[in-house]
N, C-alpha and C positions, 0 to 999 in steps of 0.2 A: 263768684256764684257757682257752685258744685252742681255738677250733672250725673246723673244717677240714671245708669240703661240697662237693659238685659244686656252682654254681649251679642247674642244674635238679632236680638229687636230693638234698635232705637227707641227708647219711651221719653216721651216729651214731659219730663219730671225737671223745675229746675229750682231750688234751691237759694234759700236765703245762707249767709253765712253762720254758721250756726245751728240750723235747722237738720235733721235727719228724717232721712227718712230709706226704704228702701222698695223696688219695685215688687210686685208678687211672682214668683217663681214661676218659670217658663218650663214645664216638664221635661220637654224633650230637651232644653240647654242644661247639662251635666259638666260639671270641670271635672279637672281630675282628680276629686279629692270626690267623687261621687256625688255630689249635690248638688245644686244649680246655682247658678253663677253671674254676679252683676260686675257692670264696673261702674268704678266712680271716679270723675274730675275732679281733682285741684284745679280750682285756679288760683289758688293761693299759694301754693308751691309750684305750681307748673307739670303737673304729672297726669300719669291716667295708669288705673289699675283697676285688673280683675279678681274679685275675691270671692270665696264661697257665699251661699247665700245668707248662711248661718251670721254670719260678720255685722257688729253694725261699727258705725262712723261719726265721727267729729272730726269734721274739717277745723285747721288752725285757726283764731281771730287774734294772734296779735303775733309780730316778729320776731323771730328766733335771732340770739345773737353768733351762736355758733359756739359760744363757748361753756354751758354746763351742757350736757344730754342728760334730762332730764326723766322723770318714770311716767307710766300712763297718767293720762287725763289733762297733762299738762295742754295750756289752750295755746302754746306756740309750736306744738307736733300736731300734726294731723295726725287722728287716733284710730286705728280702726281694732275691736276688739274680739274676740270667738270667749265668749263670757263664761261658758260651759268649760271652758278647758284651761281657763285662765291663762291666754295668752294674747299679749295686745301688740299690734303692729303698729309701728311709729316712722314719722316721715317727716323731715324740716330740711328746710333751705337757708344759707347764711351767704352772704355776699362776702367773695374769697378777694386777695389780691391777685392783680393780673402777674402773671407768673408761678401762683401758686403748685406746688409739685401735687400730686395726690400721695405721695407717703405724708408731708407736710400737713395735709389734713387730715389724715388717718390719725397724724400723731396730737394732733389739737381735739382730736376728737374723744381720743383714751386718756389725755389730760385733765376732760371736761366730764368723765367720767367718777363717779362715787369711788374712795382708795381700797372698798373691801370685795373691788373687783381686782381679775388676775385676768391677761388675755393670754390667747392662744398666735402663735404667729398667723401672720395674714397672709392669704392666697389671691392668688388674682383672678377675677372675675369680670363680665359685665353685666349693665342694667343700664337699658334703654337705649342700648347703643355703643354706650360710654364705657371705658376702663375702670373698674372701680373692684375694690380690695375688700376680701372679705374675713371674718374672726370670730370667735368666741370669745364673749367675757362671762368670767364664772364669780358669781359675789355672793358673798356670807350672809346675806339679807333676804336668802328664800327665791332667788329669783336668777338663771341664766339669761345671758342673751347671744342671738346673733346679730352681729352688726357686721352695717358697709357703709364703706366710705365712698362716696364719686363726687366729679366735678362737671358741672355741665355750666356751658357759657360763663357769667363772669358770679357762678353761684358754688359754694360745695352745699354738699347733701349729705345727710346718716339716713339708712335705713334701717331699722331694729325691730328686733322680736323679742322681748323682755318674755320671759316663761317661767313658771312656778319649775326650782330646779325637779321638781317631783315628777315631772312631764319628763317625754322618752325625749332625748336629744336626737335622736335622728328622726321623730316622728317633726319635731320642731325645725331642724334643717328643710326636712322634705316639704313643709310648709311654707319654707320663706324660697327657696329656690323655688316652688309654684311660684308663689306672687311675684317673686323679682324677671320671673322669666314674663310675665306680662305686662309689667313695669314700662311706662314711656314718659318720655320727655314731649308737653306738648308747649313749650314755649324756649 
C-alpha cells in the first residue's frame, strides 16, 4: 500500500495498489529541479523517493523475476513518468542468491536487457546507502537509458531512466542523480 507525502508535510494519502494519485503542491517545497516535490512509498519494493511534482506513478502489482528489464508501463517496475518530456523512471526488485557479487548483477542485468542496446562501462555509485554501479545503455529503438545496479538485503534492484534519445543526456543524468540521491531503502 503506497504512501504519497509532500516531503516537508506528511499527508495522510494512503493508497490501494494500483491506485494513483498525487498530493497538491506545497508552494514554498521546491526540489531542485525548481518545482515542488512529493515523495512516494514502495511497499512493494521496499523503497521511498522524492520526485518533482510534475511526475506521476504506478506502483508494481505483480513480481519481477530479475531477468528481462523490461520498458515503461510494464506492471512488475514501479513506473514513475514526467510525460511532458518523455521520460519514465523504473524501479524493481528481484530475490538475488545469498552471495551474489553486484558486478554479477550488473551483468544479469545487461543480459536481460533488449540486444540493440550498447552499454557504457559502469561507475561506482550509491543509492540508499548501498554500493551500487552505475551506466549507460544506448539502443536503436529511440530510446537511451541510465541504469543501476544495487543489492540490498537478500534482494538486487535496477534503477532506470529510459529517455527518448532526443532528450539532452546530461539533462537526463542530472535527473536520475536528483532522484537517486533521495532514493531509500525502507525495508
Amino acid at each position: 500500500m503506497p504512501v504519497v507525502q509532500h516531503v516537508d508535510e506528511p499527508v495522510a494519502v494512503v493508497l490501494e495498489r494500483g491506485q494513483h494519485a498525487r498530493p497538491k503542491p506545497a508552494s514554498s517545497n521546491l526540489s531542485r529541479w525548481g518545482r515542488a516535490a512529493w515523495k512516494f512509498v514502495s511497499d512493494y519494493y521496499d523503497f521511498a523517493v522524492t520526485l518533482p511534482q510534475t511526475w506521476h506513478e504506478e506502483d508494481a502489482t505483480s513480481d519481477w523475476t530479475g531477468l528481462y528489464v523490461t520498458g515503461p508501463g510494464s506492471q512488475k517496475f514501479t513506473n514513475f513518468a514526467d510525460f511532458a518530456d518523455d521520460r519514465t523512471l523504473m524501479v524493481a526488485a528481484a530475490p538475488v542468491a545469498t552471495g551474489t557479487q553486484l558486478a554479477d548483477w550488473k551483468t544479469t542485468l545487461i543480459d536481460g536487457r533488449p540486444k540493440e542496446c550498447t552499454n557504457t562501462p559502469s561507475t561506482e555509485t550509491t543509492i540508499g546507502g548501498e554500493p551500487a554501479l552505475i551506466w549507460t545503455a544506448n539502443c536503436s529503438d529511440g530510446f537511451d537509458a541510465v541504469m543501476l545496479a544495487a543489492l540490498h538485503g537478500d534482494r538486487g534492484y535496477v534503477v532506470y531512466l529510459p529517455s527518448a534519445t532526443a532528450n539532452d543526456d546530461a539533462e537526463d543524468q542530472s535527473i536520475f542523480d536528483g532522484i537517486r540521491q533521495s532514493f531509500r531503502f525502507t525495508g
